[in-house]
DRENDRENLO-200005 format. One record per residue (C-alpha): chain; residue number from 0; residue in one letter; z, x, y. Coordinates in steps of 0.2 Angstrom, whole numbers, plus 2048, in hexadecimal, padded with zeros to 3 digits. Layout:
BEGIN
R chain   n res  pz  px  py
R     A NUM   A   Z   X   Y
...
END
This chain:
BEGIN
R chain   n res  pz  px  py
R     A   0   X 800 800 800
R     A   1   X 7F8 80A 810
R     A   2   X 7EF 809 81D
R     A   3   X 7DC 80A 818
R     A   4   X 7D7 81D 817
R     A   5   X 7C7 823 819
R     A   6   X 7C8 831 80C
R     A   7   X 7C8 826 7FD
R     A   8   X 7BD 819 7F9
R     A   9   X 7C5 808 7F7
R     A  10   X 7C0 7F8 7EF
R     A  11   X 7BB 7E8 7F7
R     A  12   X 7C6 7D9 7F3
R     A  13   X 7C1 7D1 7E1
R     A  14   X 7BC 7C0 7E3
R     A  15   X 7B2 7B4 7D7
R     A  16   X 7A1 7AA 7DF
R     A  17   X 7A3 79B 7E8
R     A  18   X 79B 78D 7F2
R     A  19   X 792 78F 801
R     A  20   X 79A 787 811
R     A  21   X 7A9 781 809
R     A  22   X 7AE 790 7FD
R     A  23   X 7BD 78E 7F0
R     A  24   X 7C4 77F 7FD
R     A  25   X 7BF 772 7F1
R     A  26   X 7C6 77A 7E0
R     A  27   X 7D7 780 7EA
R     A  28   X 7DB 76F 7F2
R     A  29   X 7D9 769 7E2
R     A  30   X 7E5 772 7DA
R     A  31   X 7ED 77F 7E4
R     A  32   X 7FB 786 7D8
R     A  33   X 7EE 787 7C9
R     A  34   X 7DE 78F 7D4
R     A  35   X 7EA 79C 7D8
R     A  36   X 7F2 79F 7C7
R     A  37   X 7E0 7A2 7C0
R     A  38   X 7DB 7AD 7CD
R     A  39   X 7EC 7B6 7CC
R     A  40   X 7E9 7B8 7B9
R     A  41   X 7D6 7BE 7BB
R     A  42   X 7D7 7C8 7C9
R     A  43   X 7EA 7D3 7CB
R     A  44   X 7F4 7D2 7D8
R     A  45   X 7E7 7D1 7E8
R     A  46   X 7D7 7C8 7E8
R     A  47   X 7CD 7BC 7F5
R     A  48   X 7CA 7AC 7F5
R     A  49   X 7BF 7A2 803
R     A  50   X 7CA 791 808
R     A  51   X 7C8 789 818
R     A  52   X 7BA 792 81E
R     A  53   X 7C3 7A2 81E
R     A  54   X 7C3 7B3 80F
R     A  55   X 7D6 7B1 80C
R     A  56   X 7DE 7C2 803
R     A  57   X 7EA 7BD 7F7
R     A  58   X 7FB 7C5 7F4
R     A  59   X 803 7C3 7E2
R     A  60   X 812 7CD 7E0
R     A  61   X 822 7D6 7E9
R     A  62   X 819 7E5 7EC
R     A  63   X 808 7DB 7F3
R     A  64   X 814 7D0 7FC
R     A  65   X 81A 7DD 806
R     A  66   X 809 7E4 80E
R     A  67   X 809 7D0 811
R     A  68   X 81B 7CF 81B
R     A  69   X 818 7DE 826
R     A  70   X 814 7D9 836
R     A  71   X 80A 7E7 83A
R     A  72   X 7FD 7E0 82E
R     A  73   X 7FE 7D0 82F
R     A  74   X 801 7C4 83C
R     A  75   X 804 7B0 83C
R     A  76   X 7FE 7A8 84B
R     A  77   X 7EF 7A1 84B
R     A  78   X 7EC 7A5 839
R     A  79   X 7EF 795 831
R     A  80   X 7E2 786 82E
R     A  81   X 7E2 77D 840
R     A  82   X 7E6 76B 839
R     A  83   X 7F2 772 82F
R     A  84   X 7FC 77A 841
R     A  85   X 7F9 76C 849
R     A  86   X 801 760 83D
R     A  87   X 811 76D 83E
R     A  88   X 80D 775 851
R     A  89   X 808 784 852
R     A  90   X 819 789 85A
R     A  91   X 822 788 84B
R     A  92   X 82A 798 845
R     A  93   X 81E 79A 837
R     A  94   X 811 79B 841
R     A  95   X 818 7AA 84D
R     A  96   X 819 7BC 850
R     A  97   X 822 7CA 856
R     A  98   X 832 7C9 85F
R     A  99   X 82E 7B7 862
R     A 100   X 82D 7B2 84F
R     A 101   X 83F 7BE 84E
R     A 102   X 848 7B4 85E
R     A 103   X 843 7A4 855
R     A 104   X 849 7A8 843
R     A 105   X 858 7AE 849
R     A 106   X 85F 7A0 853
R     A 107   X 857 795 845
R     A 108   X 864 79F 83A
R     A 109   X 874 797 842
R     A 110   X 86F 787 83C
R     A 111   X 873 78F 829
R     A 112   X 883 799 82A
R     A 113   X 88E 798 81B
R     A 114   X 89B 78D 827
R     A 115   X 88B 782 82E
R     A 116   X 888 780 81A
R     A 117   X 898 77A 817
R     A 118   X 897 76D 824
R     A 119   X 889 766 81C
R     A 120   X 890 765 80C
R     A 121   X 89A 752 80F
R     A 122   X 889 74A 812
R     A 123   X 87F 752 805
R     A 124   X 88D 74D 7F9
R     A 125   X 88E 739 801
R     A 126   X 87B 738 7FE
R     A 127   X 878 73F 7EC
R     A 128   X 889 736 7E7
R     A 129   X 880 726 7EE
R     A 130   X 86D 728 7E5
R     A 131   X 879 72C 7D6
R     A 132   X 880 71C 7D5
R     A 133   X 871 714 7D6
R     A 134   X 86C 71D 7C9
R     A 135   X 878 719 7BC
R     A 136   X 874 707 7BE
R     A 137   X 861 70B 7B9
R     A 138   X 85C 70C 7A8
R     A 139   X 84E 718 7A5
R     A 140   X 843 71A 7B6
R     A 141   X 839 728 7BD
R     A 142   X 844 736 7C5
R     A 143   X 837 73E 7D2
R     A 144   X 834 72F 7DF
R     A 145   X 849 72D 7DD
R     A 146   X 84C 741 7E0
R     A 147   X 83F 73C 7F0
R     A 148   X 848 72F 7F8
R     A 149   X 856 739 7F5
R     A 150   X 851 74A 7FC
R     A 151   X 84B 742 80C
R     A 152   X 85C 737 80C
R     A 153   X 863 74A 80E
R     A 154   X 856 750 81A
R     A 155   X 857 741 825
R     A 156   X 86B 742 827
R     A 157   X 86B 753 82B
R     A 158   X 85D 756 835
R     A 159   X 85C 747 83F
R     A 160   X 871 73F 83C
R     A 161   X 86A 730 831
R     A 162   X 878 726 829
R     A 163   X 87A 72E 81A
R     A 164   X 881 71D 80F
R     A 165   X 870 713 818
R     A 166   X 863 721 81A
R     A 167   X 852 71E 823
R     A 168   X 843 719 815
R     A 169   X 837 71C 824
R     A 170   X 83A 72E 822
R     A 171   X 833 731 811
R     A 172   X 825 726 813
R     A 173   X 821 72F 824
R     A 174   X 821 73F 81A
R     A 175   X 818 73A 80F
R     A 176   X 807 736 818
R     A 177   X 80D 746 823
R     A 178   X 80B 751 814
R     A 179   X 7FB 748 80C
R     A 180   X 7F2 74F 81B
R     A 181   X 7F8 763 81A
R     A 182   X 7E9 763 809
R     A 183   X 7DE 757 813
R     A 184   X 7CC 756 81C
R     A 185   X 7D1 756 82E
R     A 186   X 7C5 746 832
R     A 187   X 7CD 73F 843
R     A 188   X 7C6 72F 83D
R     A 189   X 7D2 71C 83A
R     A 190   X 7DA 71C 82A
R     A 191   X 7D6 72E 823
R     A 192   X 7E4 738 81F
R     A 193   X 7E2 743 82D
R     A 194   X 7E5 735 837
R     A 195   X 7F3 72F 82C
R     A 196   X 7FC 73F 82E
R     A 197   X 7FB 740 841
R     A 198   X 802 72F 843
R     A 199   X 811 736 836
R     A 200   X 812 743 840
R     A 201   X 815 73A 850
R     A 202   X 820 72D 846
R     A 203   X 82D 73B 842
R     A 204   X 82F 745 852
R     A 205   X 831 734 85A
R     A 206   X 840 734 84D
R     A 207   X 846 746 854
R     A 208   X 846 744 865
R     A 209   X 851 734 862
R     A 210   X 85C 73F 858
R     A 211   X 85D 74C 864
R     A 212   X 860 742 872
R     A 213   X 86F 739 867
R     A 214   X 875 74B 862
R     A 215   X 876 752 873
R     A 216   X 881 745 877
R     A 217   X 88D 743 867
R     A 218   X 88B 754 85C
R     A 219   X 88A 752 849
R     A 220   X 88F 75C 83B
R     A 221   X 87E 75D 838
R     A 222   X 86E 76B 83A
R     A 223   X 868 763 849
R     A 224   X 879 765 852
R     A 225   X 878 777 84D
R     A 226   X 869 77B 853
R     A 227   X 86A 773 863
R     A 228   X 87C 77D 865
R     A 229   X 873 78C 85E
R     A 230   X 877 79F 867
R     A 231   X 86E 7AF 866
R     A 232   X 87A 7B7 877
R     A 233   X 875 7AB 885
R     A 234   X 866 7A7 87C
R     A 235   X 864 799 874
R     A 236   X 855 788 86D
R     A 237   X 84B 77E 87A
R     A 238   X 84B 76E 877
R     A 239   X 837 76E 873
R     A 240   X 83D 77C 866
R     A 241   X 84A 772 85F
R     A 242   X 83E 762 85C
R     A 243   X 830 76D 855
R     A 244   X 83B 777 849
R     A 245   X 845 766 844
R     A 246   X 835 760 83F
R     A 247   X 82F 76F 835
R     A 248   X 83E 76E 82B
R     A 249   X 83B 75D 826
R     A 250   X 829 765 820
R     A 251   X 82F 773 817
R     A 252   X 83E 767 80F
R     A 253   X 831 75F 801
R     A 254   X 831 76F 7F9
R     A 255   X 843 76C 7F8
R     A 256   X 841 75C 7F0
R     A 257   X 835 765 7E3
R     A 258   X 843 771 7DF
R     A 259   X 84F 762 7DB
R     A 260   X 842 758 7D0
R     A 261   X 83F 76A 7C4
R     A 262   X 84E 76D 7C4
R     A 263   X 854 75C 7BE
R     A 264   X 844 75F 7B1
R     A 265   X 84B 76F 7AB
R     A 266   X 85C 76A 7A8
R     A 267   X 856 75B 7A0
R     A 268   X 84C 767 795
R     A 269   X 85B 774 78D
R     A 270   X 868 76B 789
R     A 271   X 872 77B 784
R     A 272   X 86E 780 796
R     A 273   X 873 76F 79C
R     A 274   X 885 770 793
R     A 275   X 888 782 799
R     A 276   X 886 77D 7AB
R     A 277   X 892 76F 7A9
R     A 278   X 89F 778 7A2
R     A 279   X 8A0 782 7AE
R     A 280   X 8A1 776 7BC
R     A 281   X 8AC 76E 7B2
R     A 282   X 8B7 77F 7B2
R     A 283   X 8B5 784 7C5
R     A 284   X 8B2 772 7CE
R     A 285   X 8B7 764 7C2
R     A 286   X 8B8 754 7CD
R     A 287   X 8BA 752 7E0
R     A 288   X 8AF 759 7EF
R     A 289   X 8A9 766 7F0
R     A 290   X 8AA 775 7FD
R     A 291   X 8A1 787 7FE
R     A 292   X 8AC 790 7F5
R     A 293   X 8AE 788 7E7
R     A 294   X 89B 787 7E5
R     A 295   X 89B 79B 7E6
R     A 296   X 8A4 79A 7D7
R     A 297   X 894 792 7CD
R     A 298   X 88C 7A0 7C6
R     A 299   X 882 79A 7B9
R     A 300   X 87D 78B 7C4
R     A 301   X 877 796 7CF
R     A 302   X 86C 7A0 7C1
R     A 303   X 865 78E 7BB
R     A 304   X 861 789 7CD
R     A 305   X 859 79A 7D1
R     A 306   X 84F 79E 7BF
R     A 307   X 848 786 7C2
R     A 308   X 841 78D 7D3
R     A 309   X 839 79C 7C9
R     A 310   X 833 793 7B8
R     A 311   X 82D 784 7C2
R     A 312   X 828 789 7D4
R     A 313   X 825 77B 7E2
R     A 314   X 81A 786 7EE
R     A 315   X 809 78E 7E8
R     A 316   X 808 799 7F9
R     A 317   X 810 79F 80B
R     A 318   X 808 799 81A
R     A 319   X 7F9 7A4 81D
R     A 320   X 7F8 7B1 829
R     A 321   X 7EA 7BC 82E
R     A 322   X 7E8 7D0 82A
R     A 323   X 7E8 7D9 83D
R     A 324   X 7E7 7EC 835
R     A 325   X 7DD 7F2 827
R     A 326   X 7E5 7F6 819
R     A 327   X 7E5 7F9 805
R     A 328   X 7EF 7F7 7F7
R     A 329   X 7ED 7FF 7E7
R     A 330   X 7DD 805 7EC
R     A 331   X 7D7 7F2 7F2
R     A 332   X 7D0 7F0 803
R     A 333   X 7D9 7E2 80F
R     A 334   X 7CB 7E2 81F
R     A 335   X 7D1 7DD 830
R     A 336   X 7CD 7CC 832
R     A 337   X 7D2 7C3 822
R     A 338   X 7DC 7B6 81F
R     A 339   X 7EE 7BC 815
R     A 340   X 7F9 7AF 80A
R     A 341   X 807 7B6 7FD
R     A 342   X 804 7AA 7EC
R     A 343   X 817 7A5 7E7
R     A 344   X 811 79B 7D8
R     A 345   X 806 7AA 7CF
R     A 346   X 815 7B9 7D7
R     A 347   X 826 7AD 7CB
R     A 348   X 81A 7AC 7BD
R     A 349   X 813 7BE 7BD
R     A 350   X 814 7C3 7AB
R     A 351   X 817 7D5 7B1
R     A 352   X 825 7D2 7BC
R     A 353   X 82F 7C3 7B0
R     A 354   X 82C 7C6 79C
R     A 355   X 828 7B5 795
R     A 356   X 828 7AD 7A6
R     A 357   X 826 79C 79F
R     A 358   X 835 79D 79A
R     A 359   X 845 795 7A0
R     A 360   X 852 7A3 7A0
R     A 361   X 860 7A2 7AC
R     A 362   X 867 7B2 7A3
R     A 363   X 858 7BA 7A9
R     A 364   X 862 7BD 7BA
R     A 365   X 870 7C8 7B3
R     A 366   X 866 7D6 7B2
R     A 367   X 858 7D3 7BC
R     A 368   X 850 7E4 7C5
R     A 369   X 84B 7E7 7D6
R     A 370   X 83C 7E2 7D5
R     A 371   X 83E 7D1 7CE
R     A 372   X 84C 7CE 7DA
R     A 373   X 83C 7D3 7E7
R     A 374   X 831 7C6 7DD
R     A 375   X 83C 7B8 7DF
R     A 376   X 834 7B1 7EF
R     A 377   X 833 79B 7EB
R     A 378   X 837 79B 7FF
R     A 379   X 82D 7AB 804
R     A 380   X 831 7BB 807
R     A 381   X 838 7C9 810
R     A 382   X 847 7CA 81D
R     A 383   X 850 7BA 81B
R     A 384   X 858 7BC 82C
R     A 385   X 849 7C0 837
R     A 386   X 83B 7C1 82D
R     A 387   X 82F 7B3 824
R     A 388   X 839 7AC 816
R     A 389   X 83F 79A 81A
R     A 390   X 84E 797 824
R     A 391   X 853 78B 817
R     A 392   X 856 792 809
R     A 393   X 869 790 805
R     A 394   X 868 77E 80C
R     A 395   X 85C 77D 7FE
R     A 396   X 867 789 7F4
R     A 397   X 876 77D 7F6
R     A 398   X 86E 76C 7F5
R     A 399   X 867 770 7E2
R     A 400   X 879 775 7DD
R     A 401   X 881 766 7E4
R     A 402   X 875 75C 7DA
R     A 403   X 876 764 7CD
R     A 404   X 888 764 7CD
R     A 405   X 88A 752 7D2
R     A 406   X 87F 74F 7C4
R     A 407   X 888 758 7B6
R     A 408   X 898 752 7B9
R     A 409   X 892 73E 7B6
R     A 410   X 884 73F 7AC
R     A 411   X 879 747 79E
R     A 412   X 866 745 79C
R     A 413   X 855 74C 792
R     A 414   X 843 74B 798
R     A 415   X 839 74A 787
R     A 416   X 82A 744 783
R     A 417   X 822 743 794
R     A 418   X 815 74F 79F
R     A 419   X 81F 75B 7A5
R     A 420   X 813 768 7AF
R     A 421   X 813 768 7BF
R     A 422   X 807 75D 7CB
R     A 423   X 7F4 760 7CF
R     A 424   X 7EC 761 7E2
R     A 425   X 7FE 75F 7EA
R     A 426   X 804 76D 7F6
R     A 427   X 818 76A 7EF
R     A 428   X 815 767 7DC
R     A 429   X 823 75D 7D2
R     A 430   X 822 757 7BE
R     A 431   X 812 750 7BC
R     A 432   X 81B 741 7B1
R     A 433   X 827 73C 7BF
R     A 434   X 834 742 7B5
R     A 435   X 83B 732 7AA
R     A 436   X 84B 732 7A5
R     A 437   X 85B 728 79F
R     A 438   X 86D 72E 7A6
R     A 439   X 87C 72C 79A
R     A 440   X 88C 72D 7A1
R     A 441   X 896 73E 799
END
């Protein structure tokens, strides 16, 4: 991983033929995750593809994802499909650079202190504990729409102070038509999904600036409330940044809800995994709420939530960027010009880094090495506090272990005889059957 050097001949990119105009737009939108897997398994760990009128380098890998996450090589702005940061503003942190990408990720941070975490806990709790109950009165019923509704229960309580025991349904179907048009045409035309998204859109931050208004003049224990009470010296949000970021969150949330559904699927799945988890919840946190210490105590939990995010990922790639300095890796020539994207999906089920990485293996994480530490990257990669990597993560983190431990203390489950891979020609991929299952009280 260099700069290019003239002294050594390098070779181009490998790429395979495709369609004039429209390139591998077509085939990737179609399925995202299994264009790349194929590509990843054919052509190592970089390779071009043509999407969205632009020859995209692809990054599999810690050591490719690297070259990716320098900033001296690759920038953001700009870089991205134009629908794609218009539907998200292209003001949000993914889409900057530089200091001001840095000053944005790092006031973004006080929203996820371990003490801002464990102010959120109370409400995540009141609203799993509440789809719980429903749920026990169901008989056999398909987990995935629930785990939806549920996941934007969460999102819509912390980020916008929706009453957790009523929730706003508006939310998730808003969201909904929003993400439909992130894989879309973008035909500004009545009824497309273009359209439908932009009105979503609109819809939502109409929400936020509600919220903001009702948060600046009662704070919550919620994200919004630290974020618009957020600090950097006498720095400190705009309200224009506040709304736009609030509203990226509740993008970047549906992977989230992904994580939630495999990892229901995965439990379902191993029920000598299952019973280990529970008797240690059963040992650390048996009944009551729950607070941040106790949840620290988890470590298995936290190796089943961590290997489900691996085995099963929600994500096929980063948001793109574009290459600003020519450069090489392992004697492959990355031109100035290109578009840049990391593939998560192909890098956690890289043969080379995980043995058997189809394999559910919790255990793996005892003696995992460096570089499959690096590899780990279901939210992206790099310097959690500054760089790229989502800002969320350990509300992710923490929202998949009080699930799973809210879970396992009422109720036992299996997922059998049903299609468990995951979704086709969705950018946040969840089990393809819905996931149907019975709970039985334990």
């Amino acid at each position: 991983m260099a700069e290019t050097d003239s002294r050594h001949p390098l070779r181009e990119l490998s790429a395979r033929f495709s369609l004039p105009l429209v390139g591998d737009t077509l085939a990737f939108v179609r399925d995202p995750a299994g264009f790349l897997q194929k590509r990843a398994r054919e052509m190592g760990p970089v390779f071009r593809i043509d999407v969205f009128g632009a020859p995209t380098a692809c990054f599999v890998g810690p050591e490719a994802f690297a070259l990716l996450l320098d900033d001296k090589n690759v920038a953001r702005a700009g870089a991205n499909p134009p629908h794609v940061e218009e539907l998200f503003n292209p003001e949000a942190v993914p889409f900057l650079d530089g200091e001001k990408q840095r000053r944005r990720k790092r006031l973004l941070m006080r929203a996820f202190t371990a003490d801002a975490l464990d102010e959120y806990l109370p409400t995540i709790e009141e609203v799993v504990d509440r789809y719980a109950n429903r749920w026990a009165g169901l008989r056999r019923f398909k987990w995935v729409p629930e785990l939806n509704a549920m996941g934007f229960a969460i999102a819509g309580s912390l980020f916008t102070g929706v009453d957790a025991q009523a929730g706003d349904a508006r939310i998730e179907a808003a969201f909904d038509r929003f993400a439909a048009g992130i894989l879309s045409l973008p035909l500004r035309l009545p009824f497309t999904t273009f359209t439908r998204a932009l009105r979503a859109r609109a819809f939502l931050l109409g929400l936020i600036d509600r919220a903001i208004d009702a948060h600046e003049r009662s704070p919550r224990k919620d994200v919004l409330s630290r974020l618009l009470a957020a600090r950097d010296g006498g720095d400190r949000l705009s309200r224009d940044e506040v709304r736009i970021e609030t509203f990226h969150f509740f993008g970047a949330y549906a992977a989230v809800i992904g994580g939630l559904s495999f990892l229901a699927q995965c439990l379902g799945r191993y029920p000598e995994i299952r019973a280990r988890a529970r008797d240690e919840i059963r040992r650390q946190t048996p009944s009551g709420p729950l607070d941040m210490a106790a949840i620290q105590k988890l470590d298995y939990l936290d190796r089943v939530c961590k290997e489900s995010r691996r085995v099963a990922p929600v994500l096929p790639i980063t948001f793109f960027g574009k290459v600003v300095r020519e450069c090489s890796f392992d004697g492959v020539r990355i031109p100035v010009g290109h578009k840049a994207v990391g593939c998560i999906g192909p890098t956690l089920l890289d043969g080379g880094i995980y043995p058997d990485p189809g394999r559910f293996d919790p255990d793996r994480w005892l003696s995992a090495s460096d570089r499959q530490q690096k590899a780990w990257i279901p939210h992206g990669g790099g310097i959690h506090a500054e760089g790229h990597r989502c800002a969320g993560e350990a509300l992710a983190t923490l929202m998949l272990k009080v699930f799973a431990v809210r879970m396992l203390r009422r109720f036992d489950w299996s997922v059998e005889n049903q299609d468990l891979s995951p979704t086709r020609g969705k950018l946040f991929a969840t089990p393809a059957s819905g996931l149907e299952v019975e709970l039985a009280q334990v």
